[in-house]
C-alpha positions as CSV (number, residue, x, y, z in Angstrom):
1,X,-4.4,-3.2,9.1
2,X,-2.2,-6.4,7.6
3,X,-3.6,-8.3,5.0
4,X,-2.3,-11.6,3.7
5,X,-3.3,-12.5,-0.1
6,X,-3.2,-16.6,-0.1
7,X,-1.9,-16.7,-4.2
8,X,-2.2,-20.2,-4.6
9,X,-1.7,-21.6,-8.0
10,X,0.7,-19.0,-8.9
11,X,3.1,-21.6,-8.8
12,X,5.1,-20.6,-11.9
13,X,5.3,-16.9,-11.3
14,X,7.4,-18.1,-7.9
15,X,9.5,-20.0,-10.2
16,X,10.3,-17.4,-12.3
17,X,11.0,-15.0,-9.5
18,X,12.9,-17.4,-8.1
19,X,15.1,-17.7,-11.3
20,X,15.8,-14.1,-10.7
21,X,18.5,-12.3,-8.4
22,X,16.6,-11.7,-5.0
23,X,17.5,-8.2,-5.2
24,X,15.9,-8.0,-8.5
25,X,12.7,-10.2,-7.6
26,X,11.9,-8.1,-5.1
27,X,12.0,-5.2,-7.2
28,X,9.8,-6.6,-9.3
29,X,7.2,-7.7,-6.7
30,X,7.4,-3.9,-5.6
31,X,7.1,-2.4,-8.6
32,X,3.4,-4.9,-9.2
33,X,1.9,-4.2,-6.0
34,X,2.7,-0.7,-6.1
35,X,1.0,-0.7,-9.7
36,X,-2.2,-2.7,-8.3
37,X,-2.5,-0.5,-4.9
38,X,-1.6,2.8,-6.3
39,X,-5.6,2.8,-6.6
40,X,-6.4,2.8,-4.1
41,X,-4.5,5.7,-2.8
42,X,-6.1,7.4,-5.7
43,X,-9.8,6.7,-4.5
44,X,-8.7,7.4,-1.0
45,X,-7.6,11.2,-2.1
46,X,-10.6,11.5,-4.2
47,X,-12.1,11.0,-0.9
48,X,-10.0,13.5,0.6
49,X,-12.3,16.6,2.0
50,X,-9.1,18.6,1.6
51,X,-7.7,20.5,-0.9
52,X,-4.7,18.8,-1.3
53,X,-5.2,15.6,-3.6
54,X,-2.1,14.2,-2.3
55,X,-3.3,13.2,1.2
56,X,-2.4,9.1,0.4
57,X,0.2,7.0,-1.4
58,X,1.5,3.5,-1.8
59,X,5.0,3.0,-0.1
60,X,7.4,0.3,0.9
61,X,8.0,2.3,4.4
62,X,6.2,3.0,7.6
63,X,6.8,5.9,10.0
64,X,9.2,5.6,12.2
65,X,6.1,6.1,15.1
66,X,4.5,3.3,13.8
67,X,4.7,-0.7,14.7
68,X,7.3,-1.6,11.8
69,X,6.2,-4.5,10.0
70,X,8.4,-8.0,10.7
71,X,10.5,-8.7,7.4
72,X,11.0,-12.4,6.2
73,X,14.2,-13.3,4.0
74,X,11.9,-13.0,1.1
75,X,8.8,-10.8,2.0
76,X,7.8,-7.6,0.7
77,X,5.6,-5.0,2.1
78,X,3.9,-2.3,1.0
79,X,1.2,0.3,2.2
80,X,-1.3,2.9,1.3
81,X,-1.4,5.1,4.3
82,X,-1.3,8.9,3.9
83,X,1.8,11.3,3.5
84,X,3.6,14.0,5.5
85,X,0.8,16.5,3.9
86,X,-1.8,15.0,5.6
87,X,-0.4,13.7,8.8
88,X,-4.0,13.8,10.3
89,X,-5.6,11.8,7.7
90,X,-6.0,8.9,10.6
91,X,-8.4,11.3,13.0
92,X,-10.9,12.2,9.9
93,X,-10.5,8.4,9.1
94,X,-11.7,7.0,12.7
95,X,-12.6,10.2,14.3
96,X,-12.2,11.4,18.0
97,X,-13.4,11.5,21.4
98,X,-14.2,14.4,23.2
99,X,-11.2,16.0,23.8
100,X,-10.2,18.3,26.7
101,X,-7.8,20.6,27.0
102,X,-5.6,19.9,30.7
103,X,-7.3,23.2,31.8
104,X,-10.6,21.2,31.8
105,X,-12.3,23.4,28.5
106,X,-13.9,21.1,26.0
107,X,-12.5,21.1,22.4
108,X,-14.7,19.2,20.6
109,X,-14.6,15.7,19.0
110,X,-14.5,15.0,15.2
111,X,-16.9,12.6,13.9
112,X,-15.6,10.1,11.3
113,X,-15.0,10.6,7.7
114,X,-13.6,7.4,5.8
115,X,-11.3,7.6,2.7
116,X,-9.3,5.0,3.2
117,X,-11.4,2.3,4.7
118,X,-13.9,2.4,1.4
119,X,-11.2,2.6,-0.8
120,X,-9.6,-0.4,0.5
121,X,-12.6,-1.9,0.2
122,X,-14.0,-1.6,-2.8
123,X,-10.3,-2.4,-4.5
124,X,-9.5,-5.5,-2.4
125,X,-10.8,-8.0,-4.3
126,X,-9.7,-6.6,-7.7
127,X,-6.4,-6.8,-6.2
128,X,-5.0,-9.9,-6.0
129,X,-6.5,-11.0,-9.5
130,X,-4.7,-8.2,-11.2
131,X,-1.7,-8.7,-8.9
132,X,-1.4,-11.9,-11.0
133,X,-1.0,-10.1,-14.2
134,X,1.3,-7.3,-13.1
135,X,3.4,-10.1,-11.6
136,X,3.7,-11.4,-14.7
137,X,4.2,-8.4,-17.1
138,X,6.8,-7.1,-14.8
139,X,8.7,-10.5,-15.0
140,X,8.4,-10.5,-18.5
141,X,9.7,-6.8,-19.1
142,X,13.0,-7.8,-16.3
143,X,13.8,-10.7,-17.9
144,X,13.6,-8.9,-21.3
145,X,16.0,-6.1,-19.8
146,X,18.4,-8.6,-18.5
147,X,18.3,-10.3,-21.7
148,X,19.5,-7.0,-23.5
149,X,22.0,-6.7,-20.8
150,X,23.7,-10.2,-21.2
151,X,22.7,-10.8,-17.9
C-alpha cells in the first residue's frame, strides 16, 4: 500500500531541511518517520498470534521480491512490513484460497487475521500530526550537533 501525506503549511520545516546537506536532511526525515511509524509495527506485533513479538518493523528497504518503490532526488521512503521471522505475516494478513497440492489433495485455506491493516489504521491519522513535531525536534537536535561540530 503507498500512502502520500499532503504536509501543507510545513513550509518552514522544508526550509530548514533545505538549509541542511541533503545527505543529512534525509537522515533526519528517516530518523522522524521511523520515530512516528515505529507504532505501528508495535501494534501490529501485539497483534501477532505468534510467539515471536518481532513479526513487523519500520525500514527504509523492501525485499528484493517486492515492486521497489520509484526514488525522487529528494524522496524518502519508509515501511512497516514484517521481517525475515515472519516471512508469512502477508497470508494471516489477507488469508488464502483453497489450496491444492499438484497431486489434486486439498490443503486447506487460511482465513484472515489482520495485524497490520488495523494498526495502520488506527495510527494513520496520528501520524502526520506528530510527524510535524518529530520533523522539527530532529532538526533542532542536527542543527544543534552541527553547531558543536563547527559545521
Amino acid at each position: 500500500m503507498k500512502v502520500g501525506f499532503d504536509m501543507q503549511g510545513l513550509r518552514d520545516i522544508e526550509d530548514a531541511l533545505a538549509a541542511l546537506p541533503k545527505a543529512t536532511s534525509k537522515a533526519v526525515v528517516r530518523r522522524s518517520l521511523k520515530k512516528e511509524l515505529q507504532p505501528v509495527a508495535d501494534m501490529a506485533n501485539a497483534l501477532w498470534p505468534g510467539a515471536d513479538d518481532s513479526a513487523f518493523a519500520v525500514s527504509a528497504r523492501v525485499k528484493r521480491t517486492q515492486p521497489q518503490p520509484s526514488e525522487s532526488a529528494f524522496g524518502v521512503s519508509m515501511f512497516v512490513g514484517n521481517t525475515q521471522a515472519a516471512p508469512h505475516a502477508h497470508l494471516l494478513e489477507w488469508g488464502t484460497a483453497p489450496r491444492y497440492h499438484e497431486s489434486g489433495k486439498y490443503v486447506g485455506a487460511v482465513a484472515p487475521q489482520p495485524m497490520l491493516t488495523p494498526a495502520w489504521d488506527t495510527r494513520k491519522d496520528q501520524i502526520l500530526s506528530g510527524l510535524a513535531a518529530a520533523l522539527r525536534a530532529e532538526i533542532a537536535a542536527t542543527v544543534s550537533r552541527r553547531a558543536k561540530k563547527g559545521l
